[in-house]
Backbone as numpy.savetxt, mean C-alpha at the origin, in Angstrom:
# Nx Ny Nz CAx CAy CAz Cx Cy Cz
-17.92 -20.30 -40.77 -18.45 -20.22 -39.42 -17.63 -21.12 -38.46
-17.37 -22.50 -39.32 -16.36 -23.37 -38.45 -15.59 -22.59 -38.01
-14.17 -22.05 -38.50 -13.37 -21.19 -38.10 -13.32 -20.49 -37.21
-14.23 -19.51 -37.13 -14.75 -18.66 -36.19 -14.97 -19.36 -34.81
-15.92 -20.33 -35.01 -15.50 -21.12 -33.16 -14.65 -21.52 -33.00
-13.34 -21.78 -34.19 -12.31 -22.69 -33.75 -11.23 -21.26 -33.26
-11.49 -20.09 -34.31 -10.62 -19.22 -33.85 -10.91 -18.41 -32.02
-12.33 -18.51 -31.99 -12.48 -18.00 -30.23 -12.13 -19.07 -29.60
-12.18 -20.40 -29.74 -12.01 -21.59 -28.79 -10.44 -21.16 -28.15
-9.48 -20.85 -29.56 -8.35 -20.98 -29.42 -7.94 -19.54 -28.40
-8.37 -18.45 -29.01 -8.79 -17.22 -28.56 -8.67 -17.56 -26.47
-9.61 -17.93 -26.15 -10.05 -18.31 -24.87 -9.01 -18.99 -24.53
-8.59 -20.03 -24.72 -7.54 -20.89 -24.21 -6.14 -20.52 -24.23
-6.14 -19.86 -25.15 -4.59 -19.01 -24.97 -4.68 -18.06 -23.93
-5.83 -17.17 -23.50 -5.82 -16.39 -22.47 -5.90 -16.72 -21.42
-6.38 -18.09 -21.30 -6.40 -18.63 -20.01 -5.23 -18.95 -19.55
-4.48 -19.83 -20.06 -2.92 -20.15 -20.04 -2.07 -18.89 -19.75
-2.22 -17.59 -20.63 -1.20 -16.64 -20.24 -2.06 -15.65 -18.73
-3.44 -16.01 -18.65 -3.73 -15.06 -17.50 -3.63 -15.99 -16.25
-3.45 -17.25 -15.77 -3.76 -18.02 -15.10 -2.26 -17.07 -14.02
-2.88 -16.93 -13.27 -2.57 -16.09 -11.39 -1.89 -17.42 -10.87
-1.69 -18.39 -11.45 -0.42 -19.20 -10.95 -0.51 -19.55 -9.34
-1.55 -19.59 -8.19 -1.95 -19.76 -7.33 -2.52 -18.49 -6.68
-1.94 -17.01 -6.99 -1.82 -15.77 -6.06 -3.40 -15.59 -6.05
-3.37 -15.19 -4.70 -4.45 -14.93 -4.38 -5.09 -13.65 -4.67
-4.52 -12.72 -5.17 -4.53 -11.53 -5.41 -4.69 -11.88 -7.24
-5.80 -11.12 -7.99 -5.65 -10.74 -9.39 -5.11 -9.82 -9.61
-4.42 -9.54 -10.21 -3.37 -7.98 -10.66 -4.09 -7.63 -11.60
-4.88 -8.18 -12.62 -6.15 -7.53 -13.34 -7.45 -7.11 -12.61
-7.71 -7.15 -11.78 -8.69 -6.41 -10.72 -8.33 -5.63 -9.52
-7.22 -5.50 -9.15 -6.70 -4.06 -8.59 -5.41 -4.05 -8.50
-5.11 -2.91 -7.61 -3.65 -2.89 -8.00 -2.67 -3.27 -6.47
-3.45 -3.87 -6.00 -2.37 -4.86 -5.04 -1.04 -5.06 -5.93
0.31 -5.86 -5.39 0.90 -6.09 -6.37 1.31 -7.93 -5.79
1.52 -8.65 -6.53 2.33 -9.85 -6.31 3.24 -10.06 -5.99
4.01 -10.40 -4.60 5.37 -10.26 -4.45 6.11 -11.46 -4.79
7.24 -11.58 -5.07 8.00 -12.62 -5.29 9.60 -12.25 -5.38
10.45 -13.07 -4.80 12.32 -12.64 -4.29 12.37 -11.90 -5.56
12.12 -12.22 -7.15 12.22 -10.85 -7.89 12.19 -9.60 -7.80
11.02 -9.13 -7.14 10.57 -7.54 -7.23 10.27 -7.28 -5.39
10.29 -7.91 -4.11 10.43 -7.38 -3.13 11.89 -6.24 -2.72
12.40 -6.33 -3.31 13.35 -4.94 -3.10 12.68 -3.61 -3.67
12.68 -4.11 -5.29 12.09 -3.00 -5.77 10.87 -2.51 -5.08
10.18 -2.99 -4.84 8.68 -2.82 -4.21 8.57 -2.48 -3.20
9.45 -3.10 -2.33 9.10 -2.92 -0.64 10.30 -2.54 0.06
11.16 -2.86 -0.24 12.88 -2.41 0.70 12.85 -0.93 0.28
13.38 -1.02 -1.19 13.91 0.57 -1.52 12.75 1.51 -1.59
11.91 1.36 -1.59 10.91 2.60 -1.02 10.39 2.82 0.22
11.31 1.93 0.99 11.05 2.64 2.49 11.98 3.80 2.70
13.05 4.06 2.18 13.67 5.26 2.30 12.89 6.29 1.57
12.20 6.35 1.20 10.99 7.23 0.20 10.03 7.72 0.76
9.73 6.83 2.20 8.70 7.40 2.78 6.73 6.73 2.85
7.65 5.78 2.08 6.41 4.91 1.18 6.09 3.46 2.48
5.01 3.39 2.92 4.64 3.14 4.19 3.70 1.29 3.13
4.36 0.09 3.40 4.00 -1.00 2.89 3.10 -1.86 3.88
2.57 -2.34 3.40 1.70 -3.24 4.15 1.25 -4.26 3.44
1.73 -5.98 3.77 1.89 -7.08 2.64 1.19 -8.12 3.75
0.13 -8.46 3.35 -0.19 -10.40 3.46 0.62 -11.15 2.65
0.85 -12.11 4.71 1.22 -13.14 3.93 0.98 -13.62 4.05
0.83 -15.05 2.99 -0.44 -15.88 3.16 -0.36 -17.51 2.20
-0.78 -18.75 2.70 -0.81 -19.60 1.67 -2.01 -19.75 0.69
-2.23 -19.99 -0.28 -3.35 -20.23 -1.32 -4.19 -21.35 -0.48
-3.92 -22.32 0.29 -5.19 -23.17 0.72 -5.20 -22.50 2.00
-4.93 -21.41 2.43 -5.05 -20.88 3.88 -6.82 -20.35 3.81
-7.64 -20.97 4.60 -9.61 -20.37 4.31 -9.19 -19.29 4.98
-8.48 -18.50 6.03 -8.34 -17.47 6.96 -8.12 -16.22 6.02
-7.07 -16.45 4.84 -6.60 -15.53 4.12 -7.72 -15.12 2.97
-8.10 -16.67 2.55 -9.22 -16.10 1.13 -10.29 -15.68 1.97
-10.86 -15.63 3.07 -11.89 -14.90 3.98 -11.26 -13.20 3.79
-10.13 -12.80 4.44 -9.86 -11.86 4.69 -9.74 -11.27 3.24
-9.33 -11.47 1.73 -8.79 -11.36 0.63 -9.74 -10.14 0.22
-11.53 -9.87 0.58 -11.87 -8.76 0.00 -11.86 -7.97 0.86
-11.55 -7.85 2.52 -11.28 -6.60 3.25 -9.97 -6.15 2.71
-8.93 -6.95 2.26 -7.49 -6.23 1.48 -7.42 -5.30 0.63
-8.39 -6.40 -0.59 -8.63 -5.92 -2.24 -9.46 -4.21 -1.65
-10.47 -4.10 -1.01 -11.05 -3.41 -0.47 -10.20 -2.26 -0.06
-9.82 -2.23 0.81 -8.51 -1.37 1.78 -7.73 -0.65 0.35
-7.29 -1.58 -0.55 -6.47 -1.38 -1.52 -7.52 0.14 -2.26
-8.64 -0.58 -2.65 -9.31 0.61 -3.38 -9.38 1.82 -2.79
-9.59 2.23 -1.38 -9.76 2.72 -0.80 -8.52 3.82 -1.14
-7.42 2.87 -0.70 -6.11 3.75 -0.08 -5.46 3.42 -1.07
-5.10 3.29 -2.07 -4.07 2.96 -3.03 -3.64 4.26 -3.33
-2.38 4.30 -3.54 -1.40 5.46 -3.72 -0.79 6.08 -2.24
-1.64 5.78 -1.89 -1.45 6.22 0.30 -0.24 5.19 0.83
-0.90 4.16 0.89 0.00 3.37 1.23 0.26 2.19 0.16
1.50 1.42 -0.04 1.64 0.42 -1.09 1.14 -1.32 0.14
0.28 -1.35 -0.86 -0.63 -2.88 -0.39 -0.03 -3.91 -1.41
0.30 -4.95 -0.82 0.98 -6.62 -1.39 0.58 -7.77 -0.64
0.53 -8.32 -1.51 0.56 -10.12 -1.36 1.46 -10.90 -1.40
2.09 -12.21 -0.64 3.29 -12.24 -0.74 2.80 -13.93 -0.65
2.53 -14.94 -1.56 2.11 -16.40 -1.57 3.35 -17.19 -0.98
3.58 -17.57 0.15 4.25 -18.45 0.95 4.05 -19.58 1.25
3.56 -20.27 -0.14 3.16 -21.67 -0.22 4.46 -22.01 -1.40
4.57 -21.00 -2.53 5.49 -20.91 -3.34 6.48 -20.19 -3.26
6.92 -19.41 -2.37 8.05 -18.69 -1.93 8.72 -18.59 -0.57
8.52 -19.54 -0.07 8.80 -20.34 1.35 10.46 -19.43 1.74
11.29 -19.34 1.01 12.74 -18.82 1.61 12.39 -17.15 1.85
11.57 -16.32 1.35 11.40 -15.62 0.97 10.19 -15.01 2.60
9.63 -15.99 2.47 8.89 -15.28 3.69 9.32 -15.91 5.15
10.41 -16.91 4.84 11.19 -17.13 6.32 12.12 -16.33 6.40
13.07 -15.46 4.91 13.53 -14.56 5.64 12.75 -13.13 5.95
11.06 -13.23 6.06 10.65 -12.14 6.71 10.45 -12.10 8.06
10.68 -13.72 8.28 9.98 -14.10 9.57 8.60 -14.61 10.11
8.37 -15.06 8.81 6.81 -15.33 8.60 6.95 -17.08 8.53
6.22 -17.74 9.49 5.32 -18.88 9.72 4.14 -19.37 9.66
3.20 -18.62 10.21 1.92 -19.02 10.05 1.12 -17.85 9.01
0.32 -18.34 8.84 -0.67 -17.93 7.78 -2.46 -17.47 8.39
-2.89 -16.52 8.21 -2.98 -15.16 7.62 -1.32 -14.43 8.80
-0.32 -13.67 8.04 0.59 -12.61 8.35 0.22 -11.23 7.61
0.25 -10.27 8.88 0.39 -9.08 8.03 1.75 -8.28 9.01
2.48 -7.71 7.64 3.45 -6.94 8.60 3.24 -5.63 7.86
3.76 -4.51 8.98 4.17 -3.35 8.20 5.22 -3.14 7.71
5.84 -2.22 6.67 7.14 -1.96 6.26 6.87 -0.69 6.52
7.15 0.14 7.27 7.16 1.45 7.53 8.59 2.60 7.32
8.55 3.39 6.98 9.55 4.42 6.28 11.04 3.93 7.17
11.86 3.90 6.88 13.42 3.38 7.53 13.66 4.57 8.11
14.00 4.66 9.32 14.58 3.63 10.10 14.21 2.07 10.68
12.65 2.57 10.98 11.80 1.17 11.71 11.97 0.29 11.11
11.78 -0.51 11.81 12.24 -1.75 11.41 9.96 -2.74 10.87
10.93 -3.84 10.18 9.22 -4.24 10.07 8.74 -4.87 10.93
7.00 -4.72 11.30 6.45 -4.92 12.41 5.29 -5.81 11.94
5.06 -6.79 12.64 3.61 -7.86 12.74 2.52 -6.91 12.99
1.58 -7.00 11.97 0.11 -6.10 12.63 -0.86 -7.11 12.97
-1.27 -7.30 14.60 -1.94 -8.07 15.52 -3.26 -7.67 15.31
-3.71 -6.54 14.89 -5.00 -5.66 15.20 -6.05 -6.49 14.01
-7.11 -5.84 14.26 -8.19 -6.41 13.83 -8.07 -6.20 12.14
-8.58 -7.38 11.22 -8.31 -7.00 10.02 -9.97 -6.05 9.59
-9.22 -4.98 10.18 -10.99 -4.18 9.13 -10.34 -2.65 9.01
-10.24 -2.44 7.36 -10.09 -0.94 7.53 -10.37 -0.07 8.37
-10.94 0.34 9.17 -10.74 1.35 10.49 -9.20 1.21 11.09
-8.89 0.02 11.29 -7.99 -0.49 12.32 -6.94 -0.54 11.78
-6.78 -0.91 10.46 -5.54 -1.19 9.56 -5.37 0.89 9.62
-6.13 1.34 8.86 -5.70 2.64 8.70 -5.14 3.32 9.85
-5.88 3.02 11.09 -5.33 3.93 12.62 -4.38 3.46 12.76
-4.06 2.06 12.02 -2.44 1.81 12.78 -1.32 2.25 11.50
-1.74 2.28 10.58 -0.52 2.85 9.45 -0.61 3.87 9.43
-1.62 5.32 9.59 -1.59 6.50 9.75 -0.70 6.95 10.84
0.04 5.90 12.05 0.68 6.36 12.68 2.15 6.46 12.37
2.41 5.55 11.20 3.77 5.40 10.44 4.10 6.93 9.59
3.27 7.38 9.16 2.95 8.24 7.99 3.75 9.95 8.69
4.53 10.75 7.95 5.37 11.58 8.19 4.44 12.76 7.98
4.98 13.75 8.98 4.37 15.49 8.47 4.80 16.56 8.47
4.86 17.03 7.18 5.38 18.05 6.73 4.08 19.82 6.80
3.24 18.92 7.81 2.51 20.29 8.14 2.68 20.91 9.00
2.57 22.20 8.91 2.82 23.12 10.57 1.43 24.12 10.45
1.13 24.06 12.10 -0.06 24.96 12.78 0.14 26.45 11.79
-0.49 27.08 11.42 -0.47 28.66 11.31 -0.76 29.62 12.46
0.00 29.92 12.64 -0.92 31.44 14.00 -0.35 32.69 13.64
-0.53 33.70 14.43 -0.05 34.98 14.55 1.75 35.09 14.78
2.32 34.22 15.07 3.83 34.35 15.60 4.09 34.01 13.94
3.71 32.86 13.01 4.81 32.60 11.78 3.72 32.95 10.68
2.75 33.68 10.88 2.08 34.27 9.64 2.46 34.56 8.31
3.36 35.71 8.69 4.45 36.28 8.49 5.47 35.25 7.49
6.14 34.47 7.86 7.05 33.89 7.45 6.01 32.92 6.42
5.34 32.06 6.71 4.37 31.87 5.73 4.16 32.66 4.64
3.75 33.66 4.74 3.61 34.56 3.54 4.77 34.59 2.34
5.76 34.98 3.15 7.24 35.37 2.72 8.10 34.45 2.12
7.78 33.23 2.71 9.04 32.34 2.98 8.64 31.19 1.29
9.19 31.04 1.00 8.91 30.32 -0.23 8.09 31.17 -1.38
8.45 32.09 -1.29 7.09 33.51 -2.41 6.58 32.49 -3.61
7.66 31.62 -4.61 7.33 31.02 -5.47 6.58 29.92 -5.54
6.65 29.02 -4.88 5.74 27.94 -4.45 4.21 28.07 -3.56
3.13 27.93 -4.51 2.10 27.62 -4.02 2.17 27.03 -2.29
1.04 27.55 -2.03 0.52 27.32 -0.74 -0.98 26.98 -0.32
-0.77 25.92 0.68 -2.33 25.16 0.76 -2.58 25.60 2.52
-4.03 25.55 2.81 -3.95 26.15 3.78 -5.21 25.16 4.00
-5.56 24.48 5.45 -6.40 23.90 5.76 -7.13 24.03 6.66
-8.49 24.57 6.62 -8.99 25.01 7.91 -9.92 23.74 8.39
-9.63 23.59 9.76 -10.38 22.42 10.32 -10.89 22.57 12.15
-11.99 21.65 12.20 -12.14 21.50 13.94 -11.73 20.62 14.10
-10.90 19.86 13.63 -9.97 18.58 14.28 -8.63 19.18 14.86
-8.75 17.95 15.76 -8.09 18.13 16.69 -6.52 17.92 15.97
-6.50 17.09 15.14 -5.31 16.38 14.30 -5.51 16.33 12.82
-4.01 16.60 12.47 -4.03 16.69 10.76 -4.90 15.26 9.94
-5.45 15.27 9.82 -6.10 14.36 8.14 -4.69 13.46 7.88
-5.23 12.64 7.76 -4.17 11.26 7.09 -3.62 11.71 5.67
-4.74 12.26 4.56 -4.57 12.47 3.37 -3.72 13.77 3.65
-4.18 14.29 4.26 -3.17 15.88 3.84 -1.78 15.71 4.79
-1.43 14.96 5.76 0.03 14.55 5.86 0.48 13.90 4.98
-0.19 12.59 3.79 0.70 12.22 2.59 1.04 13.23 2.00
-0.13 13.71 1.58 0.12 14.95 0.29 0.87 15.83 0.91
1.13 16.45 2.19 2.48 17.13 2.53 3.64 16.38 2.12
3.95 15.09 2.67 5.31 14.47 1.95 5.35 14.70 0.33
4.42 14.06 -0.09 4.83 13.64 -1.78 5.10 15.38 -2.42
4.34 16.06 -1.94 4.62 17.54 -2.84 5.92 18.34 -1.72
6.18 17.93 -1.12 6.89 18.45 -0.17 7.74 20.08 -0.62
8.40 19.41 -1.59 9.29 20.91 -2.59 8.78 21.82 -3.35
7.37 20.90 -3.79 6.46 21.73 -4.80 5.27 22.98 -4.25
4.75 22.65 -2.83 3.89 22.63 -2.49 4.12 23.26 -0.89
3.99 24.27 -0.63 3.94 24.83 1.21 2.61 24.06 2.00
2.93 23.54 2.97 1.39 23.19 3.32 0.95 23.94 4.95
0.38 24.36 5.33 -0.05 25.04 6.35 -1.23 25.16 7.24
């Protein structure tokens, strides 16, 4: 029986040591935000702006109260929209060169990384999903076109092999979700 508590004691303490989040404010075992650090910000955030892939990163210090306040409207946002847009954390208490060359000083920062050409932009607006989404839905590309009586026709015709999605709506404007899903299926997929 000794054993047994000595083997969970040990059990526990080894996991603590290898799970310990190292200050980030973000758990990567409870969603899928990601951790940024000069390692993986290219991979993550540069080279998938030519992709179309629309980023949006706090930045933030670990004793900042402004940021751990804001930390479950993020985690939040994240659940929401994950796969839509790529959501990060970027700890600038420990990566100081890294977020001066973003241009980042004070703490809570949020910028956008929006599809290249644009360049990245400070988001001023209110931190509450409504507001975050109206302003990155405006980054977001579309590969949808109106249907009427003039390209019916060509609709029908034009791609014979590839599936076709057709969306009937009283909005005034395309859906956020169905302009992603026009990009990402773009070759696979007609959207109309």
């Amino acid at each position: 029986m000794r054993y047994i508590y000595t083997f969970l004691l040990l059990t526990f303490l080894i996991k603590s040591v290898l799970l310990k989040n190292d200050g980030e404010l973000y758990d990567p075992g409870r969603s899928t935000l990601i951790n940024l650090n000069p390692m993986n910000f290219n991979t993550q955030i540069t080279n998938n702006r030519n992709k179309q892939i629309i980023s949006f990163i706090h930045f933030y210090s670990p004793d900042d109260g402004k940021s751990k306040q804001l930390k479950d409207v993020f985690i939040e946002l994240d659940k929401e929209y994950s796969g839509m847009f790529k959501l990060a954390g970027l700890n600038c208490k420990k990566y100081k060169d890294l977020c001066s060359k973003q241009g980042v000083t004070d703490f809570p920062t949020f910028k956008v990384y929006p599809p290249l050409p644009a360049p990245p932009m400070k988001y001023e607006g209110k931190i509450e999903t409504k507001y975050i989404i109206s302003y990155l839905g405006k980054f977001v590309g579309n590969k949808v076109q109106e249907l009427n009586n003039n390209n019916f026709d060509d609709f029908i015709h034009t791609k014979p092999n590839i599936p076709k999605v057709l969306l009937f709506t009283d909005k005034k404007n395309v859906p956020l979700i169905f302009k992603r899903l026009s990009l990402e299926f773009d070759v696979s997929i007609y959207y109309l």
